[in-house]
N, C-alpha and C positions, 0 to 999 in steps of 0.2 A: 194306637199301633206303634211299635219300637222302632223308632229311626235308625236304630242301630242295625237291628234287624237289615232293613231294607239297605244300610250301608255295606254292610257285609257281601245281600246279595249283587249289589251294583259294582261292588269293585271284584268278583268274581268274574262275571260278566265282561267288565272291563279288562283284565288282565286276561281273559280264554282269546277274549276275538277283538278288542279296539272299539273303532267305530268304522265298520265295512264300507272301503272308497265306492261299493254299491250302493250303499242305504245312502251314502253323501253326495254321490250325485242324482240320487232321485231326488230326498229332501232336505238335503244341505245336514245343519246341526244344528242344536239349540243356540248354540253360542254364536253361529251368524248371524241366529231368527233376533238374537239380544241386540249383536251388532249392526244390523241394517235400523234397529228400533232408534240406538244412541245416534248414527250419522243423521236419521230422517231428524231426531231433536233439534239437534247439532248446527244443523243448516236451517231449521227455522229459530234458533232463537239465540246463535250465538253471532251476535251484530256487532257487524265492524266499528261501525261509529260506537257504540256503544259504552259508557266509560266502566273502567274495570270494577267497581260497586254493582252496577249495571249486570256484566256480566256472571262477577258471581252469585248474584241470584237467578241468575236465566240459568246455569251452570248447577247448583241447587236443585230447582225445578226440575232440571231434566231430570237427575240424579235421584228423585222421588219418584219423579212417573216409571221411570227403568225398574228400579228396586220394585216400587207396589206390583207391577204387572207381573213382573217374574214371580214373587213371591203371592200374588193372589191366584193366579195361576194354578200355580202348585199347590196352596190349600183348596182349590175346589177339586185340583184332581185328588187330593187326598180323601176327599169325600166319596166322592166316586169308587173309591178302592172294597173289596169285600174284606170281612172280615180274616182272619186266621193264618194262614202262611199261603194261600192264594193271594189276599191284599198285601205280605210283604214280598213274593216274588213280581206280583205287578208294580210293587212300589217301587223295587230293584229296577226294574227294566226304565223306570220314568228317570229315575237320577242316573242309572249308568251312563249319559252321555257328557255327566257332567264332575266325573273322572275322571282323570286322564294317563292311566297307568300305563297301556300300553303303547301309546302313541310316544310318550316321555322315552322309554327304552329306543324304541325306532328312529327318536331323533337324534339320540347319542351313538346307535350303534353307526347311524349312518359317518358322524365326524370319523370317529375309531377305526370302523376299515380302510379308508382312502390314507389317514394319517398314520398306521402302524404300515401302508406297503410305499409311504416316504411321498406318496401325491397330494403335496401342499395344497394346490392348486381344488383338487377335489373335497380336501378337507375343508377348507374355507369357504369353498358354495354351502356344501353341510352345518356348517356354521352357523353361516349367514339365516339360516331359516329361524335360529333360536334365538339371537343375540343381536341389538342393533347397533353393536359398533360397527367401525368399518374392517371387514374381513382381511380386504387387500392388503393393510398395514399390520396383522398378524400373522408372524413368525410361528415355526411349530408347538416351542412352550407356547405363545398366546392364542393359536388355536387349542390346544389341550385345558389353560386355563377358562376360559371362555364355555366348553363345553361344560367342565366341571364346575360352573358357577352356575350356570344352567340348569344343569341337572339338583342341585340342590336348593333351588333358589323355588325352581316349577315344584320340586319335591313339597315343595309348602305351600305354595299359590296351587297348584294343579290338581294336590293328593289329600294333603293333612288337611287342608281348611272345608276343603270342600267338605270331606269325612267328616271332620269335627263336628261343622257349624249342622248338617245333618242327622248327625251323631243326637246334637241337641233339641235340633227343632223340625224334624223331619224333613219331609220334601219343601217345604216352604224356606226351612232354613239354607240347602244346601243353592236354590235357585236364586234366593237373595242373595246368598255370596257370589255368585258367579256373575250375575245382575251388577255387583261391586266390583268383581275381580278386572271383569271384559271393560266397565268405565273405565277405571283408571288404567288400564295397557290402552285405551281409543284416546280419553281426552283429561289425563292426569300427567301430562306434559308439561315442562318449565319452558314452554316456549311465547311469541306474543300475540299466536292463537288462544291457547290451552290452558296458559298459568293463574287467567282470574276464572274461567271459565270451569278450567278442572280441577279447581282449587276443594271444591265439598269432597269429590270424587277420589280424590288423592288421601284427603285426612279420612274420608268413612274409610274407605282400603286400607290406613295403617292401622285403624283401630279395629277391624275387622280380621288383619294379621297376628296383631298382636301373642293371641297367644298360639295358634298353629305353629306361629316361625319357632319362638323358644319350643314350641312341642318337639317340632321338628330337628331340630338340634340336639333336643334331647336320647331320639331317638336314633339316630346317627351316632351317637356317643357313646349309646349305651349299649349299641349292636358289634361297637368297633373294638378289633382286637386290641388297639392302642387307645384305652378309653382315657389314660387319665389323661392323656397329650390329648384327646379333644375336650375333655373340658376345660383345660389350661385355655386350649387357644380359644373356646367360644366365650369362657369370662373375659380372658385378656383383649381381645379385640373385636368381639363383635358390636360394640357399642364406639368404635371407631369408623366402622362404615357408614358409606353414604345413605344407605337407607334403614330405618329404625329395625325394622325385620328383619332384612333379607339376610345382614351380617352374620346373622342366630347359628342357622344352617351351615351358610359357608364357611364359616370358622368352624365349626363341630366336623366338617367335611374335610376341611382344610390339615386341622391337627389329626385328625382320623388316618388321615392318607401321608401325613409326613410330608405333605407338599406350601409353596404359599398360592394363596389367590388372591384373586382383585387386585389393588394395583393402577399405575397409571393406565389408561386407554383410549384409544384415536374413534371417536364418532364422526359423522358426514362432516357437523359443523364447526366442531371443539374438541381440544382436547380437554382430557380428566385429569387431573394429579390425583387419584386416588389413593390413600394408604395401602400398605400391603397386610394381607389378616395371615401369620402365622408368615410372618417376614423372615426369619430364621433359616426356614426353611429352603430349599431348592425348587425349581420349577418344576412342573407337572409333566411326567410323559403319558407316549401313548397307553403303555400297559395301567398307568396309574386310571386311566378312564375305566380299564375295565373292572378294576378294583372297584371303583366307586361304583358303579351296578351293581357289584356285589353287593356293595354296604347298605345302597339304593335297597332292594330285595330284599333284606337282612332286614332293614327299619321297616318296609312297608308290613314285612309276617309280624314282627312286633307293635306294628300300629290294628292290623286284623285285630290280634289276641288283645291288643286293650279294647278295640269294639265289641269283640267275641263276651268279654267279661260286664261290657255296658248292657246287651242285649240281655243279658242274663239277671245281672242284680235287679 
């Protein structure tokens, strides 16, 4: 059965209706059913006395049993499925929750309106739900940057990989990712719970970005009016960024929009000196977020059409 197929139908589905805050309070989502699995691990086998050799095999362990279940899971429901394009609309409906098209737009629009009518204050609660710095200490460019790091950061973590890795290995593929994705945001932390602990969890996740992120930046680049200024700025710096991926995106997003991101930034407990990608440049406003929706929408109908053309060859 075409993974692609059923990709196409799940992100259809994802972008008509989201995930109905009525289906989520009856039965939550897959992604919490993953995240209750990693804390129950978590709290039996990541021991405080334990020394960090210790941990990162407890950290490992978890990190398989996570992966196999999500991923065996979804190969027995692939069995389960009929044949013909009843088994890829049933297929669509199993992965559509682990999409996140429309939910991704919802969270940007919400920063956008409180910040284009000058309510800092509202902008930065909106913030705060995508981004773990600390909101209080962003100003209106670092709310507007903030958003739009977000938005192309999840644009790869949320859309591209999940697509992708689906793309290639059906339902089994896109649940193992996600299996991967939800580890390392739970416990791929450089902190002195998480750092030996979510040590497997952190390296599976960048080798499992890998190629979605440069996908994704590809696609950003290639949808964008000012193409050749994003790929200036995603060769020039995105291998300057703090994380081996995520810079892909941001830089392709970054030179795309004429703006810079990333950058210094204030979390609970430290701060970042981080580089800036596409430094040059000026700070991001409100209008420039909506921009980036657009470009968002532009690369997602160009990531359909390369599925479109997988389901088919």
């Amino acid at each position: 059965m075409s993974g692609a197929a059923i990709m196409l139908v799940a992100m259809a589905i994802d972008t008509a209706i989201g995930w109905p805050a009525r289906l989520y309070a009856v039965i939550g989502h897959p992604v919490t059913w993953i995240g209750a699995l990693i804390s129950r691990l978590e709290s039996w086998l990541n021991l405080e006395d334990a020394d960090p050799p210790q941990r990162r095999l407890a950290g490992l362990a978890a990190t398989v049993i996570v992966v196999a279940i999500a991923a065996d899971l979804a190969w027995m429901a692939t069995w389960f499925l009929p044949e013909g394009w009843l088994g890829i609309l049933l297929g669509g409906v199993i992965a559509w929750p682990f999409i996140a098209i429309r939910s991704m737009q919802s969270h940007i629009r919400a920063v956008t309106a409180p910040l284009s009518d000058g309510d800092l204050d509202g902008a930065r609660s909106a913030v705060a739900m995508i981004v773990g710095r600390d909101p209080a200490q962003l100003d209106e460019a670092g709310v507007a940057r903030a958003a739009l790091e977000s938005l192309a950061e999840n644009t790869s973590d949320g859309i591209v990989a999940p697509v992708f890795w689906g793309t290639l290995f059906g339902l089994p593929g896109i649940a193992a990712y996600k299996a991967i994705n939800t580890l390392d945001s739970m416990i791929g932390h450089r902190n002195s719970r998480y750092e030996a602990f979510g040590w497997a969890a952190a390296r599976i996740d960048d080798v499992a970005n890998l190629v979605p992120a440069r996908l994704t930046g590809v696609l950003f680049a290639v949808v964008s009016h000012a193409r050749g200024a994003a790929f200036r700025a995603m060769v020039r710096d995105a291998r300057h960024h703090r994380s081996p991926n995520a810079g892909w995106p941001e830089a392709a997003m970054a030179g795309a929009l004429g703006v810079r991101l990333s950058g210094p930034r204030v979390y609970a407990d430290r701060v970042a000196e981080e580089p800036w990608v596409n430094g040059g440049a000026p700070d991001p406003e409100p209008r420039d977020i909506c921009r980036a929706l657009s470009l968002f929408r532009a690369a997602l109908f160009a990531l359909a059409a390369l599925v479109f053309f997988a389901a088919w060859v």
